[in-house]
C-alpha positions as CSV (number, residue, x, y, z in Angstrom):
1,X,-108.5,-147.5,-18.3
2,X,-111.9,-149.7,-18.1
3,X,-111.5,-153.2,-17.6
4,X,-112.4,-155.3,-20.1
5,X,-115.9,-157.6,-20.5
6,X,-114.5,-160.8,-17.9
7,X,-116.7,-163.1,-21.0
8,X,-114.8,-161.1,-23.9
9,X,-111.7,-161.8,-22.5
10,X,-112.5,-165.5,-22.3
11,X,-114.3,-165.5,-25.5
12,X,-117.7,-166.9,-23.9
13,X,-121.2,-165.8,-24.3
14,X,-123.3,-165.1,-21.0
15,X,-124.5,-168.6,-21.0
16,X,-121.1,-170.2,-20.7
17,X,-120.7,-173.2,-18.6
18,X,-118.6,-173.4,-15.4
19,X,-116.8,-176.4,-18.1
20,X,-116.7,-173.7,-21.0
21,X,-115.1,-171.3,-18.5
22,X,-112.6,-174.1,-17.2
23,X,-111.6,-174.5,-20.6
24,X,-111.0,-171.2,-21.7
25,X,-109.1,-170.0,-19.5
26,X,-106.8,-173.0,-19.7
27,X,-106.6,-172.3,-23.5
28,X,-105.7,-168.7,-22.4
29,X,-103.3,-169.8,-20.2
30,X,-101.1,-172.6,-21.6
31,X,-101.2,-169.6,-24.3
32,X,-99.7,-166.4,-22.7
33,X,-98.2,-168.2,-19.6
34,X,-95.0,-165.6,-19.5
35,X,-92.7,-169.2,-18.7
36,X,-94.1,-170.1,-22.6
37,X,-94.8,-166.7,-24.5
38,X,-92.1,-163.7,-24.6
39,X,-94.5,-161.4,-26.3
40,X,-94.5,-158.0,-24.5
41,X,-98.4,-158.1,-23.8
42,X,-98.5,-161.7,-22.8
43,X,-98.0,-161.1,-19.2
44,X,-101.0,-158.7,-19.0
45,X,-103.1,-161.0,-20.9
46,X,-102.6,-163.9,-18.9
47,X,-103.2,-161.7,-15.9
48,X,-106.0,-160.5,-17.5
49,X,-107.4,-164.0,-18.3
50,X,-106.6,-165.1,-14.5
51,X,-108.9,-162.4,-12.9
52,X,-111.8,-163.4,-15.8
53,X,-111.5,-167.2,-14.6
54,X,-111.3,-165.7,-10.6
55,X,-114.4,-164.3,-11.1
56,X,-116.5,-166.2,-13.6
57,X,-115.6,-169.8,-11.6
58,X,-117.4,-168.5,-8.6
59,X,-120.5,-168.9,-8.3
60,X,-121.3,-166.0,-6.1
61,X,-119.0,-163.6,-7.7
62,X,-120.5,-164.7,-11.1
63,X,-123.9,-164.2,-10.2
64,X,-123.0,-160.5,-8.7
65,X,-120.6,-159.8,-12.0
66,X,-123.5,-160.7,-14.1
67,X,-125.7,-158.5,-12.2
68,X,-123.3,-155.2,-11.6
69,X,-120.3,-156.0,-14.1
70,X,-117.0,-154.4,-12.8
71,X,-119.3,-151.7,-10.6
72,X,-118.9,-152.4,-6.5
73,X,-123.1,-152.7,-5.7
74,X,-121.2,-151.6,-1.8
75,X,-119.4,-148.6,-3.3
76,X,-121.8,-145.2,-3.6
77,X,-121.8,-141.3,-3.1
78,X,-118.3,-141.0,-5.0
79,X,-116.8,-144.5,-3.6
80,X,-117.3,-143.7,-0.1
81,X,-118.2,-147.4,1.8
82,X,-121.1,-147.0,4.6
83,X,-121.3,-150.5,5.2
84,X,-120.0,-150.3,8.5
85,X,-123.2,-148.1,9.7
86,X,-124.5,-145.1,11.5
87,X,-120.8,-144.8,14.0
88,X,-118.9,-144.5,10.9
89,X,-120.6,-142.2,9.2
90,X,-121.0,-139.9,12.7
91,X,-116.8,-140.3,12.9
92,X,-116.4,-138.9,9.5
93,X,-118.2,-135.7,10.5
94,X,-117.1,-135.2,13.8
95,X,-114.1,-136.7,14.1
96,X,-115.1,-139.8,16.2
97,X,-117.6,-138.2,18.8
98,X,-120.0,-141.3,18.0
99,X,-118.6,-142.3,21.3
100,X,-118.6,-146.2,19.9
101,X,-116.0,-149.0,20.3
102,X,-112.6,-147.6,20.5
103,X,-109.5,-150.2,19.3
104,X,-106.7,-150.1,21.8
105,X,-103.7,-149.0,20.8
106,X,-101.7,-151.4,22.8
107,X,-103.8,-154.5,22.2
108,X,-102.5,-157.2,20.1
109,X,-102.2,-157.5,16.1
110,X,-102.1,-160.1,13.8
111,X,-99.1,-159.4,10.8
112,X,-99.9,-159.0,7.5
113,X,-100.3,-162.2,5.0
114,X,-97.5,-162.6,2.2
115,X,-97.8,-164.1,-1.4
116,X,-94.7,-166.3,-2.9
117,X,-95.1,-167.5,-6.7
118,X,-93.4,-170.6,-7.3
119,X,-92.8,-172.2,-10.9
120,X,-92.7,-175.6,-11.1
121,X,-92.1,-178.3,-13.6
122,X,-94.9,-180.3,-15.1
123,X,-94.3,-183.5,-14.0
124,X,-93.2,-182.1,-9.9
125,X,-97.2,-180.9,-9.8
126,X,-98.3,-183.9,-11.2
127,X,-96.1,-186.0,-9.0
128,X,-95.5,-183.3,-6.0
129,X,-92.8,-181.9,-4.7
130,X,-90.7,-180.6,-1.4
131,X,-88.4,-177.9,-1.3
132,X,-87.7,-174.7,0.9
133,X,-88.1,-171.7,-0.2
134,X,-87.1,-168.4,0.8
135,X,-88.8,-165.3,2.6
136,X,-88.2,-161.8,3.1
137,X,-90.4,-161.1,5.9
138,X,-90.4,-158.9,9.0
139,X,-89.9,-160.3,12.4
140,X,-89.9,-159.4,16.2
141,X,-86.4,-157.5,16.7
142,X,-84.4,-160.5,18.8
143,X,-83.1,-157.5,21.0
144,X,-85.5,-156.0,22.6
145,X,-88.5,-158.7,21.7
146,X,-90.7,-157.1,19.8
147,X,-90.8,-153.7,22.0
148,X,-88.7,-151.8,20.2
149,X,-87.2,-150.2,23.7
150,X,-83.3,-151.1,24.6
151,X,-83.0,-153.7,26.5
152,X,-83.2,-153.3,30.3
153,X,-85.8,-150.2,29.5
154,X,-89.2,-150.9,29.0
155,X,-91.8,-148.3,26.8
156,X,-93.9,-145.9,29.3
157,X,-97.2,-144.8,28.9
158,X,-97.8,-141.8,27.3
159,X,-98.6,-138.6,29.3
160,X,-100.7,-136.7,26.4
161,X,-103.3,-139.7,26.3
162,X,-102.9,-141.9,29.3
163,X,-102.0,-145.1,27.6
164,X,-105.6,-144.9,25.1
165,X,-103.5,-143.6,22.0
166,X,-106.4,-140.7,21.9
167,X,-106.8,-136.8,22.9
168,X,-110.3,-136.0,23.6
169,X,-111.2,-132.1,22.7
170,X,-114.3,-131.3,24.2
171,X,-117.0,-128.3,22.1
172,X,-119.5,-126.5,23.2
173,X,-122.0,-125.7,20.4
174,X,-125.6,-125.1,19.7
175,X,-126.3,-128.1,19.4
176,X,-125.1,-129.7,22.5
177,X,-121.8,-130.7,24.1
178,X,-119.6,-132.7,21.6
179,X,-116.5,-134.5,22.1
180,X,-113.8,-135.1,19.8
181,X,-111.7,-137.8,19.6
182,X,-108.3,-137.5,17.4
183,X,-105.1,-139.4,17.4
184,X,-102.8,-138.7,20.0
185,X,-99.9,-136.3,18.8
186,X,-97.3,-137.0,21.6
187,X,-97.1,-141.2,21.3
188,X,-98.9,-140.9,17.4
189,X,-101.2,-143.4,18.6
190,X,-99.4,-145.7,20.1
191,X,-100.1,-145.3,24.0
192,X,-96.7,-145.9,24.9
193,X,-93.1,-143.3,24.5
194,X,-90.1,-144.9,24.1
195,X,-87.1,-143.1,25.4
196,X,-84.3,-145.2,25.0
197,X,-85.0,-147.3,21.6
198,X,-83.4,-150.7,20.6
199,X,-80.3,-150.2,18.8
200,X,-81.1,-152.7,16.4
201,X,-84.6,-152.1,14.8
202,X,-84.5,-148.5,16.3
203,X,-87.5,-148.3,18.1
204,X,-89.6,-150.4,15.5
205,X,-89.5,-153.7,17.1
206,X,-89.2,-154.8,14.3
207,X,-86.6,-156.3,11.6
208,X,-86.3,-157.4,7.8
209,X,-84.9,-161.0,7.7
210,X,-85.1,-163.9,5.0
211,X,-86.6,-166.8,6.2
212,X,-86.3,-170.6,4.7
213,X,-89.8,-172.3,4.7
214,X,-90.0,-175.9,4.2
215,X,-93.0,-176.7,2.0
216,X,-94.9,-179.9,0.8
217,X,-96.8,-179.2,-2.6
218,X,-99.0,-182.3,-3.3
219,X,-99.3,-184.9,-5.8
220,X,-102.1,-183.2,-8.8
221,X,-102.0,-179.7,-8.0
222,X,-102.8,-177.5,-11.4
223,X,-101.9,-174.3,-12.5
224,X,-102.7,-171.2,-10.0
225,X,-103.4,-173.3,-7.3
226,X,-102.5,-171.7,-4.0
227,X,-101.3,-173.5,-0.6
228,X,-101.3,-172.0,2.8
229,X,-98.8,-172.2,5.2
230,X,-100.2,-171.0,8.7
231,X,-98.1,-168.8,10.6
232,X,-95.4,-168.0,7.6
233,X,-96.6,-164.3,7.4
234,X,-95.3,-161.5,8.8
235,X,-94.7,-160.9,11.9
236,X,-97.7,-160.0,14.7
237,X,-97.9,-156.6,16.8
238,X,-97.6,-156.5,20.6
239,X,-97.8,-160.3,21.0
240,X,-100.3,-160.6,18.3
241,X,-99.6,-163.8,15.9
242,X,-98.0,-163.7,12.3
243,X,-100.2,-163.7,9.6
244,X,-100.4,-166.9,6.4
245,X,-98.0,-167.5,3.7
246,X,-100.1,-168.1,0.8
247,X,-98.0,-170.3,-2.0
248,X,-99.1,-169.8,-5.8
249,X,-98.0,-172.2,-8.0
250,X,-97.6,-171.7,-11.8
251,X,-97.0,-174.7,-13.4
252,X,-94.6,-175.2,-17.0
253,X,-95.9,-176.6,-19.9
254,X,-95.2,-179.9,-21.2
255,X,-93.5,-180.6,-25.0
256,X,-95.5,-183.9,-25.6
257,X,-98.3,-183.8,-22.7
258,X,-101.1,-181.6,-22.4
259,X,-103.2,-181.4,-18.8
260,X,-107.0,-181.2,-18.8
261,X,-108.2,-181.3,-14.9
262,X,-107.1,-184.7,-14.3
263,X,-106.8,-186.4,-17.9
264,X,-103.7,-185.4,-20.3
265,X,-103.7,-185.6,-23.6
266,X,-101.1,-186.4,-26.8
267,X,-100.4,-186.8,-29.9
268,X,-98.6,-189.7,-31.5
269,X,-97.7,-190.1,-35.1
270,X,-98.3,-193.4,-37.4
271,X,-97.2,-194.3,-40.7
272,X,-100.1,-195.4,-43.7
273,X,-98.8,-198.9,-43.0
274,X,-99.4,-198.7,-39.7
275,X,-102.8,-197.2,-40.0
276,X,-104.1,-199.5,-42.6
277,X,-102.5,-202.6,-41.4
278,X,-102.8,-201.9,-37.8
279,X,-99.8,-202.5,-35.4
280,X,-98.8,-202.3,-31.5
281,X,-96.9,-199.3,-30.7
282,X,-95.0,-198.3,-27.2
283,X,-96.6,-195.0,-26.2
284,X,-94.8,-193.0,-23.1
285,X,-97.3,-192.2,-19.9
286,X,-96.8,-189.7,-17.0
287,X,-95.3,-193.2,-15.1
288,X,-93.6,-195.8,-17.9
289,X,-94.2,-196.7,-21.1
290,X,-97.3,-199.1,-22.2
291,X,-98.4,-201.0,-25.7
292,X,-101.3,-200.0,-27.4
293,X,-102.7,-202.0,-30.1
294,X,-103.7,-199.9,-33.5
295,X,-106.6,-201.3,-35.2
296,X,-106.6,-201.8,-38.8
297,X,-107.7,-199.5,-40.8
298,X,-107.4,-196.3,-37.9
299,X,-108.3,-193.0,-38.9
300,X,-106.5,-190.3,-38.6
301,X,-108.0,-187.8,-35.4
302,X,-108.9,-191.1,-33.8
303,X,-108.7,-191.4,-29.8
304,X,-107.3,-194.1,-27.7
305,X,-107.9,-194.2,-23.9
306,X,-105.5,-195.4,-20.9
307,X,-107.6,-196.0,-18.3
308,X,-105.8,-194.6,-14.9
309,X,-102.7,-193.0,-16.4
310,X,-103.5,-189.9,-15.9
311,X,-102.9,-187.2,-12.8
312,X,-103.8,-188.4,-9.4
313,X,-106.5,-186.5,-8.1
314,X,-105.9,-183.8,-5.4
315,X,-107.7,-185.3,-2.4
316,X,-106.5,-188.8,-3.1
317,X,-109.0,-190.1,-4.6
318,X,-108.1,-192.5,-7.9
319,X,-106.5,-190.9,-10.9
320,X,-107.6,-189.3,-14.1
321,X,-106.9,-191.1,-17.9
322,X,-104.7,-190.6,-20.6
323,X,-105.8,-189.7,-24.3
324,X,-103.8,-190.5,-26.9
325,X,-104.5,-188.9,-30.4
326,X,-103.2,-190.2,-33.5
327,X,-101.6,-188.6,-36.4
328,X,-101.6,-190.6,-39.7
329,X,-98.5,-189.0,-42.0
330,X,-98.7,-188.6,-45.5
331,X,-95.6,-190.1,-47.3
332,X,-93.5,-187.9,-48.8
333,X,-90.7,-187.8,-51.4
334,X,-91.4,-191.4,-52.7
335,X,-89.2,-192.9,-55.6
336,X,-90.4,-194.0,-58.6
337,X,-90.9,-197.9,-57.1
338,X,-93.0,-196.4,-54.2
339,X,-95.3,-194.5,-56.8
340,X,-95.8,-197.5,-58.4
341,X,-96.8,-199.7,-56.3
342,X,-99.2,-197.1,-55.2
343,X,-100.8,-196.9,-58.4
344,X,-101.2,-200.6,-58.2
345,X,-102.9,-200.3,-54.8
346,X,-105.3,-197.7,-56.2
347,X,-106.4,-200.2,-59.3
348,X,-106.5,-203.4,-57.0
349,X,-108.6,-201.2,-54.8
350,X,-110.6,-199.4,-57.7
351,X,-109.5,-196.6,-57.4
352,X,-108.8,-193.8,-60.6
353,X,-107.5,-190.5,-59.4
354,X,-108.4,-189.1,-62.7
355,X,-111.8,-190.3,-63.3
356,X,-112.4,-189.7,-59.4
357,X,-111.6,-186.3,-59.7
358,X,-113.6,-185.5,-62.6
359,X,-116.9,-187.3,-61.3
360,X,-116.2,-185.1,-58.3
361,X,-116.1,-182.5,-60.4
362,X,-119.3,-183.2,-62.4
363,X,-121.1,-183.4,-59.0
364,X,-120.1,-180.3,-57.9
365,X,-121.1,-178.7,-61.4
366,X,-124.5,-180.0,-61.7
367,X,-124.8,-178.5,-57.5
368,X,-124.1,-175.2,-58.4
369,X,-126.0,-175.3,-61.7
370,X,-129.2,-176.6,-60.0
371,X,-129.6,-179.8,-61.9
């Protein structure tokens, strides 16, 4: 199945801004987050939506994506990758007779990176958090140390290869003398025969345990934000180190705040009488709660700003605002007294719901009819 235009799925043009995109996908998001929306597609539309925003945000990957769309400009003659040069090519052919650099079998290797999702509450990314968390990982067998021999034996060097992990089959053809290079069927690569294996991981060196990782997730982190904790990965090979832990976080929505890079944003209700008399109401922050003085005669729609009550930025430096939106509400089921006192307000204000209407009406007569 072909993947989708990365601007159709976000609902942008071509000429999007890196702001448009920002706000899309947190639209998107906040939308089909799977913590939020149980739909059975909303999973693979926010996923969908993620690797959009991954791509369109970066610069260099926009500008290629533009250029190629989904196609890899590195990929050709059915998919096969010849960026690595002339040797590689040569070793597909003949098997490795390029005669270039070799990688020792028995020389060190880093372990393999892992990926942890953690869902957090709103509040613990804007505030940050500590916890552990815990890893299923593989690490060097305790027994034998990584070798994977029992202890007091030690692996020996294969016969079939000498230690290089490699038979060479020498041809003679036409063309010249060639030498092939294949994997080594006795030690299958590995340089080394072990007789007596470990008991414990069985000749792997190594084992499945679950590790506890204490982590620090700091104050303003947003949604998909990923931390990485050096050395957490899997295990290395032959001495080599363990690879990253990379932490991404997925953060819950909020039922009164809303998150916009560093600013949130709500919505508070006020009553007519409120809005035309003005008023000071107590409106709740991320921190406390603070007055803020309604001027007569608010709109509804109308924003208020608090200054520095917003999410701490990342790196520490000051804080973002709060926006507070506010709702004017209609009355509703009013008694008889309430209607009428209304109706007095609307003829001490000059105001005739009837004769409004119809010069309304007349207007949008003589529009229509030209005159």
């Amino acid at each position: 199945m072909s993947k989708r235009d990365f601007y159709e799925v976000l609902g942008l043009g071509k000429d999007a801004s890196q702001e448009d995109i920002k706000k899309a996908y947190r639209k998107m998001a906040r939308q089909y987050h799977p913590d939020v929306n149980k739909a059975a597609d909303a999973e693979d539309k926010f996923k969908e939506a993620k690797d959009a925003y991954d791509v369109l945000s970066d610069d260099q990957k926009k500008a290629q994506y533009d250029r190629f769309g989904h196609v890899d400009p590195n990929q050709g003659m059915g998919g096969q990758d010849f960026s690595g040069g002339f040797g590689d090519i040569f070793d597909m052919f003949f098997g490795g007779g390029g005669g270039g650099n070799r990688r020792n079998p028995n020389a060190p290797q880093r372990g393999n990176d892992l990926q942890y999702t953690m869902t957090i509450e709103f509040k613990e990314a804007i505030f940050g958090k500590e916890t552990d968390i815990h890893i299923p990982r593989t690490e060097n067998c305790d027994t034998c140390n990584g070798s994977g021999a029992k202890p007091g034996t030690k692996p020996e060097t294969c016969g079939g290869c000498h230690g290089s992990g490699q038979q060479e089959v020498v041809q003679n053809t036409a063309f010249g003398r060639i030498v092939n290079r294949r994997v080594c069927t006795t030690c299958n690569g590995q340089g080394k025969i072990i007789k007596e294996k470990c008991g414990t991981c069985h000749g792997a060196g190594k084992v499945k345990k679950q590790r506890t990782i204490h982590i620090k997730i700091p104050a303003g982190v947003d949604d998909g934000a990923q931390l990485r904790v050096s050395g957490e990965g899997e295990g290395g090979t032959r001495g080599g180190p363990a690879g990253d832990l990379y932490v991404v976080i997925r953060v819950k929505t909020h039922e009164f705040f809303e998150r916009e890079g560093n600013d949130v944003y709500c919505e508070v209700p006020l009553t007519f009488m409120q809005a035309a008399l003005g008023d000071e109401i107590e409106i709740p922050t991320l921190t406390e709660k603070v007055k803020l003085k309604i001027p007569a005669g608010t709109q509804t729609d109308t924003y208020f700003r608090l200054k520095g009550k917003g999410v701490p930025h990342l790196r520490g430096f000051g804080q973002g605002d709060q926006h507070v939106k506010v709702i004017v509400m209609t009355p509703t089921n009013l008694s008889e007294d309430q209607k009428d006192l209304l109706r007095q307000f609307g003829k001490q204000s000059g105001e005739n719901t009837s004769e409004q209407n119809q010069s309304i009406f007349e207007r949008m007569k003589r529009a229509f009819l030209g005159d």
